[in-house]
C-alpha angles and dihedrals in degrees: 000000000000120000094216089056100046089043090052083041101060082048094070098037089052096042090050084053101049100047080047091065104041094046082048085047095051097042082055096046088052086048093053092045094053085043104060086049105047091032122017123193101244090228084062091045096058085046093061105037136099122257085248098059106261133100120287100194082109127044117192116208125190125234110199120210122207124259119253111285105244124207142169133250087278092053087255110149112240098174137010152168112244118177115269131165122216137202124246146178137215108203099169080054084045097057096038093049088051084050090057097050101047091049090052088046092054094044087056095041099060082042074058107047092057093060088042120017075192092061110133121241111248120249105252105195100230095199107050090161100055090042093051093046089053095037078067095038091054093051079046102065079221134118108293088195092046086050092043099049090054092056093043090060097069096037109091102243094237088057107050095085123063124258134194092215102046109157114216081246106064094047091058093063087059107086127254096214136040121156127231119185116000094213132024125199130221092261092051091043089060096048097057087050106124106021116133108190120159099235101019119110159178121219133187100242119176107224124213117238136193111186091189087058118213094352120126085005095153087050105044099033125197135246129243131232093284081062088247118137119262114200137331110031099340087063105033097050098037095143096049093051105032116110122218110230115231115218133218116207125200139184103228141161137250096282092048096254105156102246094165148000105211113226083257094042093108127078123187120230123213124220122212139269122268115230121186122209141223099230121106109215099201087049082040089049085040083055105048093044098055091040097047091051089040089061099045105050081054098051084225124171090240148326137231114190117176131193128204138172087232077206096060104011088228105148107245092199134336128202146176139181138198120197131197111210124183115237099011120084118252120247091211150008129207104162087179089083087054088071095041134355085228098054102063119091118256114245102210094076098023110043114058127196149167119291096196110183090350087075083049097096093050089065091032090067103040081052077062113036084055098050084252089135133348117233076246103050121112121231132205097231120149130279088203148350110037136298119263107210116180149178104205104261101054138015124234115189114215108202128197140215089222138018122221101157124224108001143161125280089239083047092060097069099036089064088029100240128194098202109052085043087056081038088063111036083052088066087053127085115235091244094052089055099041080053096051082050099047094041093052085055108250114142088031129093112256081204082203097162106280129109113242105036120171131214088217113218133299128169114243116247080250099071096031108129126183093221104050113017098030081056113035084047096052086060102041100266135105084041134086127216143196117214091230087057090045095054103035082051086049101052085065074079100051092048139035108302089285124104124212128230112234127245129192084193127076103270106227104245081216097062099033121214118289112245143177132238101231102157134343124280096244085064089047095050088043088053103041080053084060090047092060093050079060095067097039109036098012143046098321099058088114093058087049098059085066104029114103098189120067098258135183128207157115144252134207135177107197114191111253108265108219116249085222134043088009119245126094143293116245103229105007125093161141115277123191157160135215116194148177137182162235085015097226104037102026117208101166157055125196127181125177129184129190118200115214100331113202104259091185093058096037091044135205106349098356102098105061133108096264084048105046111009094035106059091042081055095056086044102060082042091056103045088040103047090047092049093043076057096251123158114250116228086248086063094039098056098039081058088060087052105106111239107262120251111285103233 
């Protein structure tokens, strides 16, 4: 035969062959495939899935996005997310893993008994979870015990030791996920470099951060451990600020090695939205100085300041304090704020109380506004000994604390009388006054942007009497108010006639504040002229020793009412001070309140509301509206001064 045929022969034999097993090789190959997904050998089941019981092709990882930035009315951040990374463990991983392994140590023990019957038994640790929480302790340089009683908690008590006959049920009823140590540092970080521990793990974990501090706490709020806002604005605006996590999905095996990211594999998170608040935090930091140091040299149950840009009605800052004092009653309780400063409700919107001589000018002015009296009119009020209203059938005598006999209407609220104010509410139907109250806002919500609001307290139209609550309204009892209503109802005197309604978020110069038309601005300008005569001739002469802006205002000391069996305390009050400034070209609105001051430690007429509340008042005016870069009078008037002769 010829060589050259045969070997081209065997060629094609060989080659047939060849192509025959390949192609045999890749139709197996397909069958196994299909195989394997339509029916998977179990063995390989258990392989690929999960310590929990379901399939690991496919591994989900969290991306976490940042909260919403927030800020206050100057673009200084007040909290903020910054990048953290926390500790975790996995005790339902831990105790599979420690199955496995005793199941592989007992597999090589008896290999190893039929070679030596001596062969010793391998040390099977009973309690994986304990030893993996102080294998990290340890690393740590913390409390193995402290870390190990935290974990324990959630670990039901018949499945924190090892056994040999744990169902999958059971196992499911031990947690995923408990967290260690919410941020580690970079100390921390490099000392767990290098431990492998099945079920112990690192996690990216944006940390909240507040670089004031605890200032403004009740405004700003904080967020727990889920990241979710807990009181004041983090709470209150949650969907605004809560971020949205992306997600990175990967095909991995068993081991969780990466093989491959799908096309779809990749999620977007969404960070939150910024909000900028209306707070100042220098005139914040200005408010809780002054009020803290108010309260306690007066040894007071506790203080409120408020704040407000009388133009726009944004709150400029808002405080409010509680004080514990042995061997004098609290006034109040509000354990929350033991926990954290931001969890305590804020008392300025939640707690009412009466606002005694300070709600005078609100009826002063509608008086006026009626015709009811004119700033110049001369009243009939005592010169001692009390006033008798009356409304034919039954008396009702209206003390004073001082008795100036007949005096102007203007007069009346400069020394604060109680006797030309029931005069003139005498004068006044029921329905004129209810309206003025209505009208200023009281018994209504300010909604002003924190949780817990009141509506404060109002007597129905129903149980409105002449006698007592015509009377007892016109000067600031039988009606509870809220700071935020007394000062949103004040700033219709710095301005126009028109309140504003507050706001604890940025007003959009575009869009302007909303306010409300309450008297004209002749009678505003009339009333916040009283009120001068106030600080000059009246009640606040001791805030206008200090002030050096022109301010008007009013004081009031309301008795204490008693938290049980209704009534009033003797010698214990309110006292407070209402306040706006510069006179001619208002900025401001400043409103103080002094809970229970100690009458025993401050003495005889030291603890009202002119002698306590008043000079911490001028004293927030001063230090905002200088740093708000406002004249003082003092400039002002050495402006006016004419150059002296050049020589």
């Amino acid at each position: 035969m010829n060589p050259v045929v045969d070997r081209s022969r065997r060629i094609r034999i060989w080659s047939t062959v060849l192509l025959l097993g390949v192609s045999l090789a890749i139709v197996a190959t397909t069958a196994r495939v299909v195989q394997l997904k339509t029916d998977p050998d179990p063995r390989l089941v258990r392989a690929m899935e999960h310590p929990d019981g379901t399939p690991m092709q496919y591994l989900r990882r969290t991306e976490p996005m940042p909260r919403g930035v927030i800020y206050d009315r100057r673009g200084q951040v007040v909290a903020m997310d910054i990048p953290s990374q926390g500790l975790f463990i996995d005790p339902r991983m831990i105790l599979r893993e420690a199955l496995k392994d005793a199941e592989k140590a007992e597999k090589s023990f008896i290999r190893a008994r039929k070679k030596d019957p001596n062969a010793p038994r391998p040390e099977i640790s009973l309690d994986p979870i304990s030893d993996a929480v102080v294998a990290v302790a340890e690393r740590l340089g913390v409390s193995p015990a402290d870390m190990l009683r935290e974990v324990m908690k959630r670990v039901p008590a018949d499945l924190q030791t090892l056994r040999s006959n744990l169902t999958d049920e059971e196992l499911r009823r031990v947690p995923r996920y408990i967290s260690l140590k919410d941020e580690l540092t970079d100390a921390e970080l490099d000392s767990l470099h290098g431990v492998r521990i099945p079920g112990i793990g690192i996690e990216d974990r944006p940390k909240r951060v507040y670089p004031f501090g605890h200032t403004a706490a009740s405004l700003i709020g904080f967020v727990g451990e889920e990241h979710k806002g807990l009181g004041g604005i983090e709470l209150r605006q949650e969907k605004q600020l809560d971020s949205k996590a992306g997600s990175v999905v990967r095909l991995v095996d068993n081991r969780s090695q990466t093989i491959a990211i799908p096309n779809d594999g990749y999620i977007a998170g969404e960070a939150g939205e910024a909000f900028q608040l209306s707070i100042d935090m220098i005139i914040q930091e200005i408010v809780e100085r002054v009020l803290e140091e108010t309260v306690d040299f007066a040894n007071a149950g506790g203080g409120r300041a408020i704040v407000v840009d009388v133009e726009t009605g944004e709150i400029l800052a808002m405080y409010d304090v509680l004080k514990d004092r042995p061997g004098r009653s609290i006034i109040g309780t509000d354990k929350a704020r033991d926990i954290h400063p931001a969890l305590g409700r804020n008392r300025c919107v939640t707690d009412p109380y009466e606002p005694g001589s300070t709600f005078k000018p609100f009826v002063w002015a509608t008086a006026t506004q009626l015709g009811v009296f004119r700033p110049t009119d001369t009243l009939n009020t005592p010169s001692a000994g009390g006033y008798v209203v009356s409304d034919g059938k039954h008396s009702r005598l209206i003390r004073d604390v001082k008795y100036y006999g007949p005096s102007t209407w203007e007069r009346v609220l400069e020394k604060s009388m109680n006797a030309g104010m029931a005069i003139a509410a005498m004068k006044m139907t029921k329905k004129q006054l209810q309206d003025a109250v209505h009208n200023f806002g009281f018994g209504e919500l300010t909604r002003c942007g924190l949780p817990g609001e009141s509506r404060g307290i109002v007597t129905s139209p129903k149980n409105w009497t002449m006698l007592h609550t015509q009377c007892s309204v016109a000067i600031g009892q039988e009606i509870s108010v809220t700071a935020v209503q007394m000062v949103r109802a004040f700033t219709a005197f710095c301005r126009d006639g028109s309140l504003v309604e507050l706001s604890l978020e940025r007003v959009d110069p575009r869009v302007g504040p909303r306010t409300k038309d309450v008297i004209s601005e002749k009678t505003a300008i009339t009333t916040r002229e009283a009120m001068r005569g106030v600080m000059t001739e009246g009640t606040g002469h001791r805030a206008n020793k200090i002030a050096e802006y022109d301010m008007f205002g009013k004081s009031g000391t309301a008795q204490l009412v008693k938290p049980k069996g209704g009534g009033y305390y003797e010698d214990r009050y309110t006292s407070s001070f209402i306040a706006g400034a510069p006179l001619n070209d208002p900025k401001i609105a400043v409103l103080v309140v002094i809970d229970d001051p100690d009458k025993h430690k401050l003495g005889y007429n030291n603890y009202g509301g002119g002698a306590i509340a008043g000079p911490a008042a001028a004293t927030i005016v001063n230090e905002t509206l200088k740093y708000m870069g406002i004249p003082t009078q003092h400039e002002l008037d050495d402006e006016k001064k004419p150059l002296a002769a050049a020589n």
